[in-house]
C-alpha positions in Angstrom: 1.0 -26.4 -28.3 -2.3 -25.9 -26.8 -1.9 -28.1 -24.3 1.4 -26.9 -23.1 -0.7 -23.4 -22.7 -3.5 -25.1 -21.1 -1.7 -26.8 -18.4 0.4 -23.1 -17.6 -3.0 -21.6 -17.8 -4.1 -24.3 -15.2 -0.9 -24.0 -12.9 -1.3 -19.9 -13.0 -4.8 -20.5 -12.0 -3.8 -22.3 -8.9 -1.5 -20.2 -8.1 -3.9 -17.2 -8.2 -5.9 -19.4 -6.0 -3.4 -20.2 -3.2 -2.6 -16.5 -3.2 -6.1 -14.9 -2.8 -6.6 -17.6 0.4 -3.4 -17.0 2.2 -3.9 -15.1 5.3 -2.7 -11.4 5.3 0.4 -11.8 7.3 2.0 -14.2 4.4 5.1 -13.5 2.7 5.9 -14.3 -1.2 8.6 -16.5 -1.3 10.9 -14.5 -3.5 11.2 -12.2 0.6 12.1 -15.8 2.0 15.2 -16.2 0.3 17.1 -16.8 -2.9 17.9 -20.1 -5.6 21.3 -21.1 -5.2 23.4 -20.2 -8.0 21.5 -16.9 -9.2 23.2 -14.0 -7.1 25.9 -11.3 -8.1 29.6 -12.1 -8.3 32.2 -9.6 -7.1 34.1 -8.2 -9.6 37.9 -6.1 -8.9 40.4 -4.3 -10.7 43.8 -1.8 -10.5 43.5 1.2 -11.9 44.8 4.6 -12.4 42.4 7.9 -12.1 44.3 10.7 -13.9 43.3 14.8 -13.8 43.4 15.5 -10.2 44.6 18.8 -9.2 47.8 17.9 -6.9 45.9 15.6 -4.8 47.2 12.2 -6.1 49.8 9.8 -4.9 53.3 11.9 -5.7 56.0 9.3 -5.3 53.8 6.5 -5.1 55.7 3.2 -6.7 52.3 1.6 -8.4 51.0 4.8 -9.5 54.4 5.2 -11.2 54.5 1.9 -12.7 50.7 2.2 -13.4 51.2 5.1 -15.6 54.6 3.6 -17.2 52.0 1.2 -18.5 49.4 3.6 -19.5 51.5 5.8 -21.7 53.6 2.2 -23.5 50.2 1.8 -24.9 50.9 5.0 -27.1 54.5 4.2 -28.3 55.7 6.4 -25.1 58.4 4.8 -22.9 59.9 6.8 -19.9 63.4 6.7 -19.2 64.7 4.3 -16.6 65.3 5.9 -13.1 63.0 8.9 -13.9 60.3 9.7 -11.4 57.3 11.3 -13.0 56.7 12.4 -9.6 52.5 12.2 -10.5 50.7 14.6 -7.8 48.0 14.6 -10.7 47.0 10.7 -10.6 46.3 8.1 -8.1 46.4 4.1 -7.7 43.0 2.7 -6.9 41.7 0.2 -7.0 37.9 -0.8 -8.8 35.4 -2.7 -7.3 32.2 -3.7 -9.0 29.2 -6.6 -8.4 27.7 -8.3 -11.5 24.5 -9.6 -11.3 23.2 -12.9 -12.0 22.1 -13.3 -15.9 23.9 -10.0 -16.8 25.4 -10.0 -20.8 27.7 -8.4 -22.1 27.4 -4.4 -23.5 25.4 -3.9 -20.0 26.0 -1.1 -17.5 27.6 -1.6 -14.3 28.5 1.1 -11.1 31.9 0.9 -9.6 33.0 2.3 -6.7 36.9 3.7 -7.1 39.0 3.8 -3.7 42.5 5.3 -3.2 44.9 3.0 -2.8 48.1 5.0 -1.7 48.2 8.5 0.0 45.7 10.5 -2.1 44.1 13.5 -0.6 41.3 13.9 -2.5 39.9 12.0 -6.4 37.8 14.6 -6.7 37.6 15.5 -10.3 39.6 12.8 -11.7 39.4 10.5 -14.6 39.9 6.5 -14.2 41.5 4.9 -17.4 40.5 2.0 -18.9 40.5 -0.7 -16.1 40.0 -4.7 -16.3 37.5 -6.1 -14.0 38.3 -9.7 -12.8 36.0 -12.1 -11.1 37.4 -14.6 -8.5 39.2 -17.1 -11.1 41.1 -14.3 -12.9 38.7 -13.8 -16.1 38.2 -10.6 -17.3 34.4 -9.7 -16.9 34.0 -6.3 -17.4 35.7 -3.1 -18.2 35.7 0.3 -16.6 36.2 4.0 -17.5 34.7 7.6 -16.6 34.7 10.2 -14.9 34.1 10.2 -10.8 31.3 11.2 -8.9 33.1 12.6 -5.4 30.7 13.4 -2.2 33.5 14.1 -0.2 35.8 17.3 0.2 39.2 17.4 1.5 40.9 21.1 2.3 44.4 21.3 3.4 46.6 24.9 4.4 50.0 25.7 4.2 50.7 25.2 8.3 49.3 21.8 8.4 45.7 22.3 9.3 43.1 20.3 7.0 39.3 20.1 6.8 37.4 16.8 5.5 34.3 16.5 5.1 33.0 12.8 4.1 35.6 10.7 2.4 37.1 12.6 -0.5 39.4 9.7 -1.1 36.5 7.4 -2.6 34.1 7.7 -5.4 31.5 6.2 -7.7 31.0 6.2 -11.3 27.3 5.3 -12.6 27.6 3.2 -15.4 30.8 3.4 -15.5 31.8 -0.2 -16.6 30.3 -2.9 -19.3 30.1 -6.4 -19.0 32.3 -8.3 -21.3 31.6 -11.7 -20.8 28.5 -13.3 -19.0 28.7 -16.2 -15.7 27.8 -19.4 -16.4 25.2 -20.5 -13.7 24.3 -24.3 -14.9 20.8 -23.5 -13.3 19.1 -24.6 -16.8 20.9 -28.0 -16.9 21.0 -29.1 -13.0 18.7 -31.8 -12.6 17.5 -29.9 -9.7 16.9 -26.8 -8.1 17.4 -25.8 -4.7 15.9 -22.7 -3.2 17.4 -21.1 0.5 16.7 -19.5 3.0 17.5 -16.1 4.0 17.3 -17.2 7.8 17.4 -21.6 8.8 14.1 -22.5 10.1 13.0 -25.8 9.5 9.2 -24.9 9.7 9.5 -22.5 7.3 11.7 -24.8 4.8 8.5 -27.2 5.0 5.7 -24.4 4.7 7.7 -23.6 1.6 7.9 -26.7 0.5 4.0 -27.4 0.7 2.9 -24.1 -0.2 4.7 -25.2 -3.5 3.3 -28.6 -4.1 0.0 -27.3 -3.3 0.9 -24.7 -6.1 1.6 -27.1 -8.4 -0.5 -29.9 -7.5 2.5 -32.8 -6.8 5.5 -33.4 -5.0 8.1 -31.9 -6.3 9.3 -29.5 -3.5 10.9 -31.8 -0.5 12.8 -29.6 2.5 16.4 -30.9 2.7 17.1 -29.2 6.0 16.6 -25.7 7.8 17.5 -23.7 4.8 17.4 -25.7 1.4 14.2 -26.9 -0.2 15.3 -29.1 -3.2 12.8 -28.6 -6.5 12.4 -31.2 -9.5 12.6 -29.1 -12.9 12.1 -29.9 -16.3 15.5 -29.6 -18.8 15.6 -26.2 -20.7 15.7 -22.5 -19.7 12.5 -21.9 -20.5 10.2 -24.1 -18.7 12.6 -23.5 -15.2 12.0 -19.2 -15.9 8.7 -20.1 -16.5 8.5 -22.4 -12.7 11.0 -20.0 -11.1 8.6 -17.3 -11.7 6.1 -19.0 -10.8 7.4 -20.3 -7.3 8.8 -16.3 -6.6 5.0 -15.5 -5.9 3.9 -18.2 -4.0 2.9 -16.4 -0.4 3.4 -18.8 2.3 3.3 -18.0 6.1 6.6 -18.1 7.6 7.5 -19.7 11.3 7.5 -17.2 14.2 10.4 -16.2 15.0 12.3 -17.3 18.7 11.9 -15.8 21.9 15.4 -13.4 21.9 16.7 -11.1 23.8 19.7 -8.6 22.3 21.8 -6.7 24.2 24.3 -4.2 23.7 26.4 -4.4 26.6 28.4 -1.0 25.2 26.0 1.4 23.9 23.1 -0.1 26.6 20.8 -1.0 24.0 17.8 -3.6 24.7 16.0 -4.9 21.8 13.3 -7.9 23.0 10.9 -9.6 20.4 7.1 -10.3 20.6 7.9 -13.7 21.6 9.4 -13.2 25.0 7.1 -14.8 27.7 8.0 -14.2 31.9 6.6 -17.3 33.8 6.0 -15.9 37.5 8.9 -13.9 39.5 9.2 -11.0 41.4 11.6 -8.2 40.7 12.9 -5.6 43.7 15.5 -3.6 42.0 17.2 -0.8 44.3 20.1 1.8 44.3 22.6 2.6 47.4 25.0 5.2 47.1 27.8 5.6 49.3 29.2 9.5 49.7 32.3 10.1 51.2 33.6 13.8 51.8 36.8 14.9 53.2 37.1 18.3 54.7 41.0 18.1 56.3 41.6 21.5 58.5 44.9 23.3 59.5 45.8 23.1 62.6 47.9 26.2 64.2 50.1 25.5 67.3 49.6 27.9 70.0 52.6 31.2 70.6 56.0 30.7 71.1 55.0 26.5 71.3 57.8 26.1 68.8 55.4 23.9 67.6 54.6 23.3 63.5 51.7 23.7 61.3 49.5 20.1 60.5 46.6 19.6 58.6 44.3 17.1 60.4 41.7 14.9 58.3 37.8 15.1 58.7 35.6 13.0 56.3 32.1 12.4 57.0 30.6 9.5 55.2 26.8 9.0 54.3 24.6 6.1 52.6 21.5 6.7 50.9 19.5 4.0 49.6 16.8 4.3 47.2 13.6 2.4 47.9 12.1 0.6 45.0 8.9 -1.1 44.5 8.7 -5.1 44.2 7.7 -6.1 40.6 5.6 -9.0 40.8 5.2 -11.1 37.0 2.3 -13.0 36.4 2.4 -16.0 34.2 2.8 -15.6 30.6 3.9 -11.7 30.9 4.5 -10.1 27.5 6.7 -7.5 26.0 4.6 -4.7 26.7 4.2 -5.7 30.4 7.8 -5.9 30.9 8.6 -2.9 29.4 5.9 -1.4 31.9 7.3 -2.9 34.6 10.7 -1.7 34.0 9.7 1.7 33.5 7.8 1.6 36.8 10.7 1.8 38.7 12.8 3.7 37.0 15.2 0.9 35.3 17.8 2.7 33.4 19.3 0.8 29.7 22.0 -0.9 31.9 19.7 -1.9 34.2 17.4 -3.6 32.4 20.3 -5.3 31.3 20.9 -6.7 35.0 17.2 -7.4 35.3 17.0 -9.7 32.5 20.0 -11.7 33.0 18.7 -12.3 36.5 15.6 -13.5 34.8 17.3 -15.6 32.7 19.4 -17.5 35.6 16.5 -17.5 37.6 14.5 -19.7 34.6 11.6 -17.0 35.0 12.3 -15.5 31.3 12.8 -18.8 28.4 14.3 -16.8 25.6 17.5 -16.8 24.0 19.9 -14.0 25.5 22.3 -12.6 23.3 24.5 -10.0 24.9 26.6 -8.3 21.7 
């Protein structure tokens, strides 16, 4: 026993170590990415939300049938071929994410969404609702009362005002886990951590900064996103490493030279990384103006002549000098953006500009036009 606390007394110790002597710009691992396995499942369910004031689904076929099957529950059966005609409830349907390691009797939000031709859920109550995961097992159940941010106002001619979505809503707490996900993570013979964004130096950084952690080689990098970690059999001891490995700062790659643009909205975003090796840039604007000014034309007195209109246009070109942008070597973000701005480069502009840089070779980035 004491030597099991003296070797996590020894690893904690090197940890603190590798933390206090990373450089300030280092990240904790836990930011990097996630361990496979150990993430939320997506949980979904039909329901009915009952106690809406004659904003629900009216004739609605699954709201109908939905409520058939609410009130059999009670001993209550509706006669075939009548339509309860519900402008008090609405079909929806329930979604909900369950996080990793959740058991069951904890809390969960849902989000409830109108499935037919609801107005408005405001003020309504969902019934008891299943929550199924992706192979059909119940996980959860849901119930309560809706939180609505949206409005919905209707008049008598037709005319309505919304504002926000009135048609969806969330209840806080509103469901309970029933039964828990298996995640195998305690009896895998391995773990594998990945990467919120593939980058093989950053897959090896993370794999040394965790052997240096630890003092051996159990981290390897698999590729650009998986790093593959030898654990020890039992929940315990892989919390215990997990937790461990979650604060572990390590200094991630730079990221590539990119360009984004937006070819719709005229939006430029350029990172840090962009470098300009020597070019020039002239960038100029001609506009062409064309004016017609047609006159009538009268024939003279008793010419038996008739009324034309003759055409006059007049055309003119103006043509806006610009100066010549000349790059030095190795020109950065900020230089660019200067020169840009120098003469008077509008958002689809620049877009122009930097495409020609791009054929021309003069700007080595990645251009990604959206």
């Amino acid at each position: 026993m004491f030597t099991s606390i003296f070797a996590r007394a020894l690893v904690a110790l090197a940890l603190t170590l590798c933390v206090v002597a990373a450089p300030a710009h280092a990240e904790r691992i836990k930011d990097l990415g996630t361990f496979q396995g150990v993430r939320p499942n997506q949980l979904t369910g039909y329901g009915l939300v009952v106690g809406l004031a004659g904003t629900g689904d009216d004739s609605l076929d699954y709201s109908t049938q939905g409520m058939k099957g609410v009130v059999s529950r009670f001993g209550l059966t509706l006669p075939a071929g009548v339509n309860p005609a519900l402008k008090n409830a609405a079909a929806v349907l329930v979604t909900a994410d369950l996080p990793a390691f959740a058991k069951p009797g904890q809390r969960l939000d849902v989000t409830v969404s109108a499935l037919g031709k609801a107005k408005s859920l405001r003020g309504g109550t969902l019934i008891l609702t299943p929550l199924r995961g992706a192979d059909g097992q119940i996980y959860g159940m849901a119930q309560g009362n809706l939180a609505v941010g949206g409005l919905g106002v209707s008049g008598a001619d037709g005319s309505q005002v919304s504002v926000n979505i009135p048609s969806a809503g969330r209840i806080p707490g509103g469901a309970t886990v029933e039964r828990a996900v298996i995640t195998g993570f305690d009896t895998a013979p391995q773990l594998t951590f990945n990467l919120a964004e593939a980058d093989l130096t950053t897959a090896l950084r993370v794999a040394d900064g965790i052997n240096q952690a630890f003092g051996d080689r159990r981290a390897r990098a698999m590729d650009a996103v998986s790093v593959t970690i030898d654990a020890q059999q039992g929940a315990e001891q892989r919390i215990l490493m997990m937790g461990l490995i979650e604060n572990i700062e390590v200094r991630p790659a730079d990221a590539p030279a990119k360009v984004i643009v937006n070819a719709r909205t005229g939006t430029v975003v350029i990172n840090g990384a962009v470098r300009i090796a020597p070019a020039a840039i002239a960038h100029g604007k001609l506009t062409v103006s064309v004016q017609e000014s047609p006159r009538v034309v009268q024939p003279l007195p008793f010419s038996k002549g008739e009324t034309a209109v003759e055409p006059s246009s007049s055309i003119s070109v103006q043509e806006e000098k610009k100066p010549v942008i000349n790059f030095k070597g190795g020109a950065s973000l900020a230089d660019i953006v200067k020169a840009v701005n120098a003469i008077g480069a509008s958002p689809a502009d620049m877009v122009a500009i930097l495409e020609a840089l791009k054929q021309a070779g003069a700007m080595k980035a990645e251009l990604v036009v959206l």
